[in-house]
N, C-alpha and C positions, 0 to 999 in steps of 0.2 A: 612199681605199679603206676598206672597213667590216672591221677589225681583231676585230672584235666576232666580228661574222658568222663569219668566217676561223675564231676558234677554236670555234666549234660544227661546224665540218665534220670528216670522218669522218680527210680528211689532216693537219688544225692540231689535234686533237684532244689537251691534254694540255697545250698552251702556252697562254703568259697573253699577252695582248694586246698588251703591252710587250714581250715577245720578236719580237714578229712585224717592224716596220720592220728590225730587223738581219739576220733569217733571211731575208727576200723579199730583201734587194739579195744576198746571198751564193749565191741561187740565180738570180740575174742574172733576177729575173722581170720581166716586162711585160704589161698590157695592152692587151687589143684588141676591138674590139666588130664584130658580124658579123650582115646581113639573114639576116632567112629565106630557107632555100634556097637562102642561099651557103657554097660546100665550104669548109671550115678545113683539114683536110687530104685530100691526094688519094691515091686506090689510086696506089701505082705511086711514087711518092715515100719519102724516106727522114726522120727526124725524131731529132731531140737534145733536144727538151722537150715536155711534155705540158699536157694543157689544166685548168684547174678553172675549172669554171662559177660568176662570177657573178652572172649574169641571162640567164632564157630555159632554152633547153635544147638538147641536141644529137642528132643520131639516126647512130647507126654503121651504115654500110646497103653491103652489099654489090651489086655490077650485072654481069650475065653476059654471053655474047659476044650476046646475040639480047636485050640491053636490059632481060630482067628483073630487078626490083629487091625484095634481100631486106631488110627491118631487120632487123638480130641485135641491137637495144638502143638503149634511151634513154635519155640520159643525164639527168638535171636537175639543178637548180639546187644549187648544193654540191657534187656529184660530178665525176669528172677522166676522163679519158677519152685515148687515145694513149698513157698508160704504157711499156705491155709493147713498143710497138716502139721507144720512146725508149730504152728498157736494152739493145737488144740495134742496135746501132749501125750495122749493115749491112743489117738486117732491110728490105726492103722493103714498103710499106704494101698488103696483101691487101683493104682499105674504106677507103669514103670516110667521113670524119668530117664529117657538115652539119648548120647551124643550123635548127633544128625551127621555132623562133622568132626574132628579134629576140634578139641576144646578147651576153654579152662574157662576156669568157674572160680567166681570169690566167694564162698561160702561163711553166712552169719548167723550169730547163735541167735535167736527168737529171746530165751532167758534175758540174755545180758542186752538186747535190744528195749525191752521191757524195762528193764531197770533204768536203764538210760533215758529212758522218755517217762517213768513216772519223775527222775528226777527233776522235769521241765525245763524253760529255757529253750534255747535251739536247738537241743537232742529230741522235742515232741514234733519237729519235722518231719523227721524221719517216721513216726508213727504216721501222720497224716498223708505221707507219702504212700506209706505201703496199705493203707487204708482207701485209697483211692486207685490204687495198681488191682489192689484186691476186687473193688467195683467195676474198673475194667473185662476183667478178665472175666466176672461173675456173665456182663451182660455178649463178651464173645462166647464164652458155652450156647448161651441161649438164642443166638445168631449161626452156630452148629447145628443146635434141633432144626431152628429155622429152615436150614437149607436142606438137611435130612428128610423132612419129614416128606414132601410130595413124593406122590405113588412113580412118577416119571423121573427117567433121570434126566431129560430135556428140560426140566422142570426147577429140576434141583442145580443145573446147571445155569438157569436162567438168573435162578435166586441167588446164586454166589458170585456169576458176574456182575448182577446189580451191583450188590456191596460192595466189590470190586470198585468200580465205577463211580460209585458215588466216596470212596473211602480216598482214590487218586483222583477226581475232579475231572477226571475226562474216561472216554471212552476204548480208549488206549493206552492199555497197561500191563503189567508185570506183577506174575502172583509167584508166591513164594514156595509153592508149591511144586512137586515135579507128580507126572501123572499118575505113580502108584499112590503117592502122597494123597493124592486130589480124592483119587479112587476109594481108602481109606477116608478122608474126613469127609466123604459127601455118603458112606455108607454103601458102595456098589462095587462091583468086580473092574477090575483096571481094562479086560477086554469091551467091555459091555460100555464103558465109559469111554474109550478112543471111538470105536467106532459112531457111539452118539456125537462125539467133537466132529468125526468125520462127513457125518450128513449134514450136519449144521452149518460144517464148511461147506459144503457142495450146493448146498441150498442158499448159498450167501447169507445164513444169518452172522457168521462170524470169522475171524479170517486168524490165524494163529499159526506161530512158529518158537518150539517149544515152549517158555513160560510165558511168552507175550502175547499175549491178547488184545486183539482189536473187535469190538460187538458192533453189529448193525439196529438198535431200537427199532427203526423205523420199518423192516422190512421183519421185523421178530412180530411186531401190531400185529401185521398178515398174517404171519406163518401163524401164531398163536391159534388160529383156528384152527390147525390143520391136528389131525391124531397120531404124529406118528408111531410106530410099535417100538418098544425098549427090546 
């Protein structure tokens, strides 16, 4: 296992690479590797340890009783994913956690993490780590609603380039997203979403070639008045 890697992510954050062989057996971890578009974990299932990626990626995707399927997130490479129902020990799984890509996953037990951070010392890192992964993630759900909620998908696509944009510091950039993906986390049909990409190119608000995106603000000010139909 790449020990290195481990301490650049946002949970090993703060330990040195020599700590890591005695903290990973203390949290009884193991890996596991998983195809695309195989579930890691199922709605409806309960969990004692959570995943951190390392290779590939994972997509937390919710599915309703008539088969629609939402993605509320994706996870990559470096980031953990299962947390929050792993601490709460009865919690039943509300998504499915599946492999976007070609995966593996170092899976840790919650139990034995616990114990290792009441023990204090430089084991309560790792709490404060995942304590603040946890805040993260809290406040991208509610940067989802965010972009969901306008009645427009012009609208909603406005509010996800922003982020966009302000998340990579300029206005030319690369989302992670590919357009069924996009289609899914912004709440709209994948048809209905190209063709709105397509007028906005036409209209010179925005200029794109598959995930990369370049926005125009200053010609969006104008257009912002205009109605167009979804």
């Amino acid at each position: 296992m790449d020990h290195r890697f481990l301490t650049q992510t946002a949970l090993f954050r703060g330990y040195e690479e020599k700590e890591l062989p005695g903290l990973l057996q203390k949290l009884n971890s193991r890996v596991k590797t998983f195809e695309k578009g195989q579930v890691i974990f199922h709605a409806g299932e309960t969990v004692s340890e959570f995943g951190l990626i390392l290779e590939g990626s994972v997509q937390i995707e919710a599915l309703d009783l008539f088969g629609r399927r939402s993605i509320l997130g994706i996870v990559q490479k470096g980031g953990v994913f299962g947390e929050s129902y792993a601490c709460i020990p009865d919690q039943q799984l509300l998504v499915d956690a599946v492999a976007g890509e070609d995966a593996s996953v170092l899976f840790l037990s919650v139990p034995s993490l616990l114990s290792a951070g009441a023990a204090g010392g430089r084991n309560a890192i790792l709490l404060q780590n995942l304590l603040s992964i946890t805040a993260r993630k809290n406040l991208g759900l509610s940067m989802r609603i965010f972009h969901s909620s306008p009645k427009k998908i012009r609208d909603r696509l406005y509010s996800y380039f922003s982020e966009q944009a302000a998340v990579h510091g300029s206005t030319h950039f690369s989302i992670p997203l590919d357009r069924q993906q996009l289609a899914d986390y912004l709440g709209t049909e994948r048809t209905a979403l190209s063709r709105e990409l397509g007028r906005m190119k036409r209209e010179g608000l925005i200029d794109f070639r598959k995930r990369e995106f370049r926005i125009y603000p200053e010609r969006g000010e104008a257009a912002r008045f205009q109605d167009p139909q979804d």
